[in-house]
PDBQT receptor file of N, H, CA, C and O in Angstrom, charges set to zero:
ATOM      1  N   UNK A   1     -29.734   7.614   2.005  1.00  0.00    +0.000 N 
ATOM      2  CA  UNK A   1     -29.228   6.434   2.680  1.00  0.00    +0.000 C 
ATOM      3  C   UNK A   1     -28.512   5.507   1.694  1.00  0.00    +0.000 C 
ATOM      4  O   UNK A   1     -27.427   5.007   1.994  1.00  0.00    +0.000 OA
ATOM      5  N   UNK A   2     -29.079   5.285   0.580  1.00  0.00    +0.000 N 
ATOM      6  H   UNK A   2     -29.960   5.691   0.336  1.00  0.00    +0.000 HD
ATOM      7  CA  UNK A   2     -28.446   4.591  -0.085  1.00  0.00    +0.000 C 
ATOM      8  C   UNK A   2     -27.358   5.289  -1.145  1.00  0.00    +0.000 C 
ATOM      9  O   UNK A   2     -26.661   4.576  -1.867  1.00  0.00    +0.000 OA
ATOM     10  N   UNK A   3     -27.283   6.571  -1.171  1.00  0.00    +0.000 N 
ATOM     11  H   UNK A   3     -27.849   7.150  -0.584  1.00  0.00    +0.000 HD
ATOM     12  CA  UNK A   3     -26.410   7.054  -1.531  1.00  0.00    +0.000 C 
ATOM     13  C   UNK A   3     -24.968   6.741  -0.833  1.00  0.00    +0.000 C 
ATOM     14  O   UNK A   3     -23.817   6.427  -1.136  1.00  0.00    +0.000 OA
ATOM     15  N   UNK A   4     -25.627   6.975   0.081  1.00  0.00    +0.000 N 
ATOM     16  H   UNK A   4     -26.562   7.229   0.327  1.00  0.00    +0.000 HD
ATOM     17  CA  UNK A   4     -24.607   7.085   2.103  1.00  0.00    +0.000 C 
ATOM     18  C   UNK A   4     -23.731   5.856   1.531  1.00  0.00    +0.000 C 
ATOM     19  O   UNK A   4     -22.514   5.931   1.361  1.00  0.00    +0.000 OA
ATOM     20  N   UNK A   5     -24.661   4.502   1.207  1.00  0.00    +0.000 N 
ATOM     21  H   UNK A   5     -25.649   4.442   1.345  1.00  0.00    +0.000 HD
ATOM     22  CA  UNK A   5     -24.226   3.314   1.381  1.00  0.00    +0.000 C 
ATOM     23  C   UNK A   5     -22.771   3.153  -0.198  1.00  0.00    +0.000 C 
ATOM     24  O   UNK A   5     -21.674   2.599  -0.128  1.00  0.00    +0.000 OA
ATOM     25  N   UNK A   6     -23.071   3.494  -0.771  1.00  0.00    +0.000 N 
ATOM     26  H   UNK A   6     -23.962   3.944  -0.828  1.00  0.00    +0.000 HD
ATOM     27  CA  UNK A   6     -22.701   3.430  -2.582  1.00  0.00    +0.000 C 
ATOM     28  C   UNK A   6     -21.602   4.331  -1.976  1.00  0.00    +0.000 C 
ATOM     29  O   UNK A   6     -20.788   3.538  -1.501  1.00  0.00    +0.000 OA
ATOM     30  N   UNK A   7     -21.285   5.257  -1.815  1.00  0.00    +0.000 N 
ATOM     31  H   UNK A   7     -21.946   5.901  -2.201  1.00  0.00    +0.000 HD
ATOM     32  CA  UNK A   7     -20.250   6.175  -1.401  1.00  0.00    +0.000 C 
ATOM     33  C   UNK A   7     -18.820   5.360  -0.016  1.00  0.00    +0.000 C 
ATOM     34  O   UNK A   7     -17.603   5.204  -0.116  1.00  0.00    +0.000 OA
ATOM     35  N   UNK A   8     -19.548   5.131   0.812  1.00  0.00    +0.000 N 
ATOM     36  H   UNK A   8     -20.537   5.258   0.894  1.00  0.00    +0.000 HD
ATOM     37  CA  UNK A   8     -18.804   4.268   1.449  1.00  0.00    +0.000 C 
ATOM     38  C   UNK A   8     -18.073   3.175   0.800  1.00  0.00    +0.000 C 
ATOM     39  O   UNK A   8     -16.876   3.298   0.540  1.00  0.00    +0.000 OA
ATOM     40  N   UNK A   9     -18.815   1.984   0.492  1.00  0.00    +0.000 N 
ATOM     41  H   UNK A   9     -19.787   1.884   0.703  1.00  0.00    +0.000 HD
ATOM     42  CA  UNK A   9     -17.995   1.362  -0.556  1.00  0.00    +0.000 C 
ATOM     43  C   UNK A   9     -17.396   1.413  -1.693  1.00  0.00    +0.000 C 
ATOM     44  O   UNK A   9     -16.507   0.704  -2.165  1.00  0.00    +0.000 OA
ATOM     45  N   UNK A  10     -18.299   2.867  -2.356  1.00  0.00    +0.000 N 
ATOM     46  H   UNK A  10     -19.021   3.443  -1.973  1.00  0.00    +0.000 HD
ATOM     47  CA  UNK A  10     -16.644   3.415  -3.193  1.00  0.00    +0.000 C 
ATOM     48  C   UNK A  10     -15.294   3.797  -2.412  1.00  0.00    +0.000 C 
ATOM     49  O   UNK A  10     -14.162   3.496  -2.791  1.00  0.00    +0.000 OA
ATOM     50  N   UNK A  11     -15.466   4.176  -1.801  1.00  0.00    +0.000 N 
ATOM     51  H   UNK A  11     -16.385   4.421  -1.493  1.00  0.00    +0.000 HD
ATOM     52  CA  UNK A  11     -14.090   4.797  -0.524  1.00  0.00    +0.000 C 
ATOM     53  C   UNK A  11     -13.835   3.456  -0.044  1.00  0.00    +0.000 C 
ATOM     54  O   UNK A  11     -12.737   3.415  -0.598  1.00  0.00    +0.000 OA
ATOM     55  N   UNK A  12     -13.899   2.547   0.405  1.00  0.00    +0.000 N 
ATOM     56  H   UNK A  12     -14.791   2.580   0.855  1.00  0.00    +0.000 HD
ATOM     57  CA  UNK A  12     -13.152   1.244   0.882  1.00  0.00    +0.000 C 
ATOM     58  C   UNK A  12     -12.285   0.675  -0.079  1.00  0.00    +0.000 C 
ATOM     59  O   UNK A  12     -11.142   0.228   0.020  1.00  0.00    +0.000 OA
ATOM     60  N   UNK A  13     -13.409   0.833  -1.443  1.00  0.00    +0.000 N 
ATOM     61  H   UNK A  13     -14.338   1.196  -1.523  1.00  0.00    +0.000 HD
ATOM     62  CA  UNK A  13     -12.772   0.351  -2.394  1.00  0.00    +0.000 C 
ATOM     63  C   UNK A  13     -11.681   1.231  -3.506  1.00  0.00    +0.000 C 
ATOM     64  O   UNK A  13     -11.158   0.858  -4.556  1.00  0.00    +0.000 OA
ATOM     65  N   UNK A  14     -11.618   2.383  -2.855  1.00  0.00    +0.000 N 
ATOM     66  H   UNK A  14     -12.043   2.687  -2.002  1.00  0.00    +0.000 HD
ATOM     67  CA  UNK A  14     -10.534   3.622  -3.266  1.00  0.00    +0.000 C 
ATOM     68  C   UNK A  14      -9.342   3.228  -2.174  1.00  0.00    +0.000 C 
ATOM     69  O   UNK A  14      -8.215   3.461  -2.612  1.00  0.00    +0.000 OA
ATOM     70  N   UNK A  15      -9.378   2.801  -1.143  1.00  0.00    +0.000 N 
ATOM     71  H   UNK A  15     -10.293   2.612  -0.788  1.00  0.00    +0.000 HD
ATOM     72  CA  UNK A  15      -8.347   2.842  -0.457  1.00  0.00    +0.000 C 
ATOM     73  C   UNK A  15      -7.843   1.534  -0.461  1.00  0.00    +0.000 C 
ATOM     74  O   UNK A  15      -6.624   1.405  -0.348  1.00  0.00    +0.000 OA
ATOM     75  N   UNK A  16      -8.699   0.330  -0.593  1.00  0.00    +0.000 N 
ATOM     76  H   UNK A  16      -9.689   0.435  -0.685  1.00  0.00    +0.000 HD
ATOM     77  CA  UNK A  16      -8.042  -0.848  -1.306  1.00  0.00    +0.000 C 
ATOM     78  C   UNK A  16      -6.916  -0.853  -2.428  1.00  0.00    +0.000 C 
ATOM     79  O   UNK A  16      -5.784  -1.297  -2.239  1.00  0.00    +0.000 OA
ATOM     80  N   UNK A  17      -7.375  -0.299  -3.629  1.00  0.00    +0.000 N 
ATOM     81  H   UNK A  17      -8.295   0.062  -3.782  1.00  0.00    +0.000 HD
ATOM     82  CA  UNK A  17      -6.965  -0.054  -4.643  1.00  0.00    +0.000 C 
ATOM     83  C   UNK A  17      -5.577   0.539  -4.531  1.00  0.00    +0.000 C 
ATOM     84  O   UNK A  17      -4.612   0.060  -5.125  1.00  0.00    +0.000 OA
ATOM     85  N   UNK A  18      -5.501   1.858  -3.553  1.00  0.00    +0.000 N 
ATOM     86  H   UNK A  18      -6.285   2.247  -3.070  1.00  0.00    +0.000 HD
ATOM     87  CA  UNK A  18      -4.665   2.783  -3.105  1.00  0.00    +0.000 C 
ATOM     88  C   UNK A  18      -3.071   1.489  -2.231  1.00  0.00    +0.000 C 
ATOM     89  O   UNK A  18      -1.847   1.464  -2.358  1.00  0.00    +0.000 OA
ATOM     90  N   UNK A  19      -4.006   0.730  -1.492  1.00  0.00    +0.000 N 
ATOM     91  H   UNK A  19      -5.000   0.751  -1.389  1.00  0.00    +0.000 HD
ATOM     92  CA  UNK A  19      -3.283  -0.108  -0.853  1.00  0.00    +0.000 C 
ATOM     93  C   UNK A  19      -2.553  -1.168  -1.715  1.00  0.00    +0.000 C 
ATOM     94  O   UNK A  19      -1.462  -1.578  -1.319  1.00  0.00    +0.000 OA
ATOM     95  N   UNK A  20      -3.083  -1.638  -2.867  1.00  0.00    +0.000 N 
ATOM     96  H   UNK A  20      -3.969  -1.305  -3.189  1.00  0.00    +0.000 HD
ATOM     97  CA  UNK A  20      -2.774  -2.821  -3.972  1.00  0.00    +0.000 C 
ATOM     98  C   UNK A  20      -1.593  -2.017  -5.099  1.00  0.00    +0.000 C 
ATOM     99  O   UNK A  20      -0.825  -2.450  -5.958  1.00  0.00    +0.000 OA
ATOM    100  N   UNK A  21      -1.879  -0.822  -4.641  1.00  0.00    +0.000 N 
ATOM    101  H   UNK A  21      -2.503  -0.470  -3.943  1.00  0.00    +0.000 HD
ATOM    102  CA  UNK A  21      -0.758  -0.155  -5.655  1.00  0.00    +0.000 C 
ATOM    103  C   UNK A  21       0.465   0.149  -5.267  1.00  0.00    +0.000 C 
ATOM    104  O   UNK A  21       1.456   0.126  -5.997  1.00  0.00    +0.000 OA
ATOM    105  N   UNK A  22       0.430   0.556  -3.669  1.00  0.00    +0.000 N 
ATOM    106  H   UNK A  22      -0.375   0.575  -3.076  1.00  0.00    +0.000 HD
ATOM    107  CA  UNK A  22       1.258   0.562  -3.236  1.00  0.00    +0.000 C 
ATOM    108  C   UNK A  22       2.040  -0.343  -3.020  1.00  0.00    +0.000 C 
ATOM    109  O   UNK A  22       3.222  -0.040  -3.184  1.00  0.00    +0.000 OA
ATOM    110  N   UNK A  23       1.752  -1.713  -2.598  1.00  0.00    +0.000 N 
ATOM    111  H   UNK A  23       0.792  -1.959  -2.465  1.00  0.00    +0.000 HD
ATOM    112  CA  UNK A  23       2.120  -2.907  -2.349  1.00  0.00    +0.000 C 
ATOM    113  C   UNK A  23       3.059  -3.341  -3.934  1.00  0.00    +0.000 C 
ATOM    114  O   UNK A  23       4.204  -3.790  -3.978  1.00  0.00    +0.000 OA
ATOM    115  N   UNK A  24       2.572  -3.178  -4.562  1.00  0.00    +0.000 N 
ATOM    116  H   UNK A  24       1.641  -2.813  -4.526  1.00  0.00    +0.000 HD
ATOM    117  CA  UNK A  24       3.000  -3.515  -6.379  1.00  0.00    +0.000 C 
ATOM    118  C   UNK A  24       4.233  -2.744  -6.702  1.00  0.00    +0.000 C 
ATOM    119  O   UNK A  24       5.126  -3.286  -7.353  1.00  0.00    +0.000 OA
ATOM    120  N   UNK A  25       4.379  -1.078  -6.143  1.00  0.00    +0.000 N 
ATOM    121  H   UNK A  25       3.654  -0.638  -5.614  1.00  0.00    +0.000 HD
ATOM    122  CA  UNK A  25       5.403  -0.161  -6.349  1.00  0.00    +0.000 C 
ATOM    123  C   UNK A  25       6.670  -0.934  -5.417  1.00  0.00    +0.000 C 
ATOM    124  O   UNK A  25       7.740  -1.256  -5.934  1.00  0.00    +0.000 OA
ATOM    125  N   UNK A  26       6.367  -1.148  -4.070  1.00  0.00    +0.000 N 
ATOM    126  H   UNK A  26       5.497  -0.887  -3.650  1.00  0.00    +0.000 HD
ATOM    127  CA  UNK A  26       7.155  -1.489  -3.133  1.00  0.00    +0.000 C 
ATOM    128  C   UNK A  26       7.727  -3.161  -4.077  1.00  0.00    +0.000 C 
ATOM    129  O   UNK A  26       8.950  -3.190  -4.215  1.00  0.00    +0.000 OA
ATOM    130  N   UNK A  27       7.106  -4.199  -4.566  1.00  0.00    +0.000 N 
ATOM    131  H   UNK A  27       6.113  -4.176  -4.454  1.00  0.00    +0.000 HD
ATOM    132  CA  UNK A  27       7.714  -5.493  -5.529  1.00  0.00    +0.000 C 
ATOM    133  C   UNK A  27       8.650  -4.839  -6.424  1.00  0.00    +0.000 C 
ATOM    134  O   UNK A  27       9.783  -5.175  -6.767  1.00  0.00    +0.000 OA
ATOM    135  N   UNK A  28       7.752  -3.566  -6.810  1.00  0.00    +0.000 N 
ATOM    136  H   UNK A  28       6.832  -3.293  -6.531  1.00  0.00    +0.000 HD
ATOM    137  CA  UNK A  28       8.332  -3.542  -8.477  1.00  0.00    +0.000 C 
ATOM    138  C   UNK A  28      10.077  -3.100  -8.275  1.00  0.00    +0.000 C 
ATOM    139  O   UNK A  28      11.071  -3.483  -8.892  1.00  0.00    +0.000 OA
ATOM    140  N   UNK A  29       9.864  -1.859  -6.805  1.00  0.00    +0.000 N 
ATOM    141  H   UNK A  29       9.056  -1.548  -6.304  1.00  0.00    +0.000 HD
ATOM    142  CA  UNK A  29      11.733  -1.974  -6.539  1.00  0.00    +0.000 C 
ATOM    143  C   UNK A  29      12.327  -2.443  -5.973  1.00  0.00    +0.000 C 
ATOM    144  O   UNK A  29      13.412  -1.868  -5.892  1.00  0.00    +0.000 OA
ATOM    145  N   UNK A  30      12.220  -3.812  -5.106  1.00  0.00    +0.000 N 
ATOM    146  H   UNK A  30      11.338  -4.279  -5.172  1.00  0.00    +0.000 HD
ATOM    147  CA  UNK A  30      12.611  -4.835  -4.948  1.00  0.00    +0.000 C 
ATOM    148  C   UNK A  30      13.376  -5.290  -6.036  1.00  0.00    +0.000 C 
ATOM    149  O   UNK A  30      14.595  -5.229  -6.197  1.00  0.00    +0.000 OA
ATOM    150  N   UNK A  31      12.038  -6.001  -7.142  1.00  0.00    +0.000 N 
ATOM    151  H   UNK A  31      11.048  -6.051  -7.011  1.00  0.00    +0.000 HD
ATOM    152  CA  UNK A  31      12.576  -6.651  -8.139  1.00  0.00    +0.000 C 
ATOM    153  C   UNK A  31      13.325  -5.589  -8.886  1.00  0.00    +0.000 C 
ATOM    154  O   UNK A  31      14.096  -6.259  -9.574  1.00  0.00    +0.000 OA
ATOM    155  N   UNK A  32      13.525  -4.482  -9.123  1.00  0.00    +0.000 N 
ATOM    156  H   UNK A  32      12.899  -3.938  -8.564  1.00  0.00    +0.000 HD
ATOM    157  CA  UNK A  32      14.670  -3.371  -9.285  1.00  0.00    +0.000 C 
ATOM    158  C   UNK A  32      15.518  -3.067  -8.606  1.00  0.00    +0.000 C 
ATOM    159  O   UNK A  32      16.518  -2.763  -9.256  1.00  0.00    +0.000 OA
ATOM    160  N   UNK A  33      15.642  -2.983  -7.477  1.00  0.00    +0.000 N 
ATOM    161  H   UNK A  33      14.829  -3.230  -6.950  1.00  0.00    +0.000 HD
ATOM    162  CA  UNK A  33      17.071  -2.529  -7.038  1.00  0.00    +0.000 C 
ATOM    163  C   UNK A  33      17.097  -3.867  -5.705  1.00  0.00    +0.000 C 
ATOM    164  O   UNK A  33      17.795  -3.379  -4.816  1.00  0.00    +0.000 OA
ATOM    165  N   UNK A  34      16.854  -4.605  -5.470  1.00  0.00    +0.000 N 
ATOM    166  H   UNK A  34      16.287  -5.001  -6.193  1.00  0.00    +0.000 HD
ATOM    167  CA  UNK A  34      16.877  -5.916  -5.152  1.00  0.00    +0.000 C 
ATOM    168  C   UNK A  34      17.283  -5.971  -3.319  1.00  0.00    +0.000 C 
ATOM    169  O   UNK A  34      16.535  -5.334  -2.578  1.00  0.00    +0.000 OA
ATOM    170  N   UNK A  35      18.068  -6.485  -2.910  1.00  0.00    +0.000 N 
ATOM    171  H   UNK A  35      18.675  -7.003  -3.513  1.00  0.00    +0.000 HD
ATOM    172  CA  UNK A  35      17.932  -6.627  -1.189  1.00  0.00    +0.000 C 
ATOM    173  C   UNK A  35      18.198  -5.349  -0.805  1.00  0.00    +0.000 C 
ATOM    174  O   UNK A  35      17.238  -5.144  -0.063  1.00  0.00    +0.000 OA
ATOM    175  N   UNK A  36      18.877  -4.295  -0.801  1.00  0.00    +0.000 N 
ATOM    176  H   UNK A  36      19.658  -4.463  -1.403  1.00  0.00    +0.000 HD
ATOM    177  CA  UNK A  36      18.801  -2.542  -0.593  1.00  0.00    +0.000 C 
ATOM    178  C   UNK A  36      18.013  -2.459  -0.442  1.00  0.00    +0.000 C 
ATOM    179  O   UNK A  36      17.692  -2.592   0.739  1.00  0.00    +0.000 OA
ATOM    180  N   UNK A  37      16.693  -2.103  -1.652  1.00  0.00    +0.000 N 
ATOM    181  H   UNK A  37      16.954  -1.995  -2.611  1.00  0.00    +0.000 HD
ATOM    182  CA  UNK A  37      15.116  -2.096  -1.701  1.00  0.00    +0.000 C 
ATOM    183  C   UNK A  37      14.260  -2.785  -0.413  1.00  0.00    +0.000 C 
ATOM    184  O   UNK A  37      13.619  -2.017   0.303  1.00  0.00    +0.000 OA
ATOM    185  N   UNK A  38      14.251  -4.077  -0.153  1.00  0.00    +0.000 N 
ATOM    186  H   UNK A  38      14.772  -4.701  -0.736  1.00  0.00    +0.000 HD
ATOM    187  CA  UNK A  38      13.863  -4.641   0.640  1.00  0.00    +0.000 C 
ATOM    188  C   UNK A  38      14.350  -4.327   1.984  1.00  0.00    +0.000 C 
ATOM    189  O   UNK A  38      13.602  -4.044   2.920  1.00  0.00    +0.000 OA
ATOM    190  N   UNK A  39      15.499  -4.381   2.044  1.00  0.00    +0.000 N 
ATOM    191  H   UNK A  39      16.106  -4.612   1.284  1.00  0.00    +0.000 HD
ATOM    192  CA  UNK A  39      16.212  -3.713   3.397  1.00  0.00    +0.000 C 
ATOM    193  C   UNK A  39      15.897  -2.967   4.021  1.00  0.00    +0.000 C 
ATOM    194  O   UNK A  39      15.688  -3.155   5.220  1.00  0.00    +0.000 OA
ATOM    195  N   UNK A  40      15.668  -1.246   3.110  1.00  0.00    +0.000 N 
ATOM    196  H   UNK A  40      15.838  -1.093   2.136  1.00  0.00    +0.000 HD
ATOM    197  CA  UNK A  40      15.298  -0.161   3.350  1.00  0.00    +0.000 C 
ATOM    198  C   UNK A  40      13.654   0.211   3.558  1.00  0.00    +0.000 C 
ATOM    199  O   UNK A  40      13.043   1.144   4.080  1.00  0.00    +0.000 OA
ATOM    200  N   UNK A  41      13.348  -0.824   2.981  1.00  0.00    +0.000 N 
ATOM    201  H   UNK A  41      13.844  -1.582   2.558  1.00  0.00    +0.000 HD
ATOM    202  CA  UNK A  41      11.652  -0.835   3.120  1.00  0.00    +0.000 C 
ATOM    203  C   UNK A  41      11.220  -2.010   4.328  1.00  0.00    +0.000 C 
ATOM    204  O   UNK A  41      10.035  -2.344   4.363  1.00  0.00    +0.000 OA
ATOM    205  N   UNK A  42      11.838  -2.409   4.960  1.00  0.00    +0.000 N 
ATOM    206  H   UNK A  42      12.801  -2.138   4.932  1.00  0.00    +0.000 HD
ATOM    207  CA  UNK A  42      11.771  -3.417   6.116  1.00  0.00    +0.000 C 
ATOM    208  C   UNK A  42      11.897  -2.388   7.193  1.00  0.00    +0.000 C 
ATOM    209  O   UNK A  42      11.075  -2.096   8.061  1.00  0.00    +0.000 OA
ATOM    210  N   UNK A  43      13.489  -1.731   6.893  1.00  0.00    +0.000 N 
ATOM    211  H   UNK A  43      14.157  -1.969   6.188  1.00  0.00    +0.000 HD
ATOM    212  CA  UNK A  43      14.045  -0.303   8.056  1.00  0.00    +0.000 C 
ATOM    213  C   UNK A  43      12.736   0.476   8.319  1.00  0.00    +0.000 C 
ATOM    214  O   UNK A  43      12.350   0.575   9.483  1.00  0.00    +0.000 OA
ATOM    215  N   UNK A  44      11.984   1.070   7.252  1.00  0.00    +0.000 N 
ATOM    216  H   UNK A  44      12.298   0.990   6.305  1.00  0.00    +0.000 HD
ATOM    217  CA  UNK A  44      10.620   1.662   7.220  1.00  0.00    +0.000 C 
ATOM    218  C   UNK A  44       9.927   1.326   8.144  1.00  0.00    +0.000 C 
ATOM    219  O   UNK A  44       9.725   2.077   9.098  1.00  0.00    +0.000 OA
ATOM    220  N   UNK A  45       9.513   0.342   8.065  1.00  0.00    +0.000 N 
ATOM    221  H   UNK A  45       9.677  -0.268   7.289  1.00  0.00    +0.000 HD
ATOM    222  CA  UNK A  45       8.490  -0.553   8.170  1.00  0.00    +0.000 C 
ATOM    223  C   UNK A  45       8.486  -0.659  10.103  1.00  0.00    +0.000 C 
ATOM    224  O   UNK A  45       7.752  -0.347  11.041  1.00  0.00    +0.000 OA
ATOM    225  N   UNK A  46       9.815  -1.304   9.858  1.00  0.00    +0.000 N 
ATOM    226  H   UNK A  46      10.411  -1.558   9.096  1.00  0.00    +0.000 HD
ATOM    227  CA  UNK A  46       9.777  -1.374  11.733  1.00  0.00    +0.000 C 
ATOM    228  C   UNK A  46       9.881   0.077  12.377  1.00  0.00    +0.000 C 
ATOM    229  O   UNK A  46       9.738   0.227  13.590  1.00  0.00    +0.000 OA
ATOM    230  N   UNK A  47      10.168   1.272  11.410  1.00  0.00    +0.000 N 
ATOM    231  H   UNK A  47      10.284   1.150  10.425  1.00  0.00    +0.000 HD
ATOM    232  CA  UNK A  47      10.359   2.807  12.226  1.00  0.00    +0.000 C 
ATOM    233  C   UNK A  47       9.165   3.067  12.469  1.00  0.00    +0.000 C 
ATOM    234  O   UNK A  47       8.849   3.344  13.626  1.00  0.00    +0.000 OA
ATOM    235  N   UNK A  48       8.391   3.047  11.641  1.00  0.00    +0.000 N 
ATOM    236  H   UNK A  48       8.648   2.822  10.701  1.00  0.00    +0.000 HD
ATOM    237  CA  UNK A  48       6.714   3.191  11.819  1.00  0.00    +0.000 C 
ATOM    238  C   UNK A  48       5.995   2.767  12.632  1.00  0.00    +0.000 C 
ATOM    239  O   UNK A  48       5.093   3.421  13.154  1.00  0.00    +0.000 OA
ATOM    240  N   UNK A  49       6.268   1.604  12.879  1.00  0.00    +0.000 N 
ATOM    241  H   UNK A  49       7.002   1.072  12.455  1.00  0.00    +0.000 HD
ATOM    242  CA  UNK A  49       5.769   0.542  13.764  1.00  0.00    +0.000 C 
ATOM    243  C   UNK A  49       5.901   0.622  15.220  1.00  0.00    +0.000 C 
ATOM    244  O   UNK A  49       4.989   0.461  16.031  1.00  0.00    +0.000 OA
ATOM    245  N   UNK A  50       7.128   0.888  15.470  1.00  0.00    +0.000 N 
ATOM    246  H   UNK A  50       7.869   1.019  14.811  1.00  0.00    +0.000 HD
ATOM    247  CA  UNK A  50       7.758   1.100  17.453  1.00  0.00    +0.000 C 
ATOM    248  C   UNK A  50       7.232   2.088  17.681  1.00  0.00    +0.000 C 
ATOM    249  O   UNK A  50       7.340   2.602  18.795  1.00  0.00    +0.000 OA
TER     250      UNK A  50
């Protein structure tokens, strides 16, 4: 059970992490290839979404 428990919140906190990195890649080419970047990752964003 308490294994159960320790395992779960490693995995929340694996996919947090997973999520904070991604978020950081998506700034980092922004601040690299600048409104394109953002543009194209907005275009994404709403294809996924509808």
């Amino acid at each position: 059970m308490v294994q159960e428990k320790q395992s779960d919140r490693q995995q929340r906190l694996d996919n947090f992490l997973q999520a904070v990195e991604a978020a950081q890649k998506v700034q980092d080419d922004i601040m690299k290839y600048g409104l394109e970047a953002a543009h194209l990752y907005s275009t994404l964003c709403n294809g996924l979404v509808q």
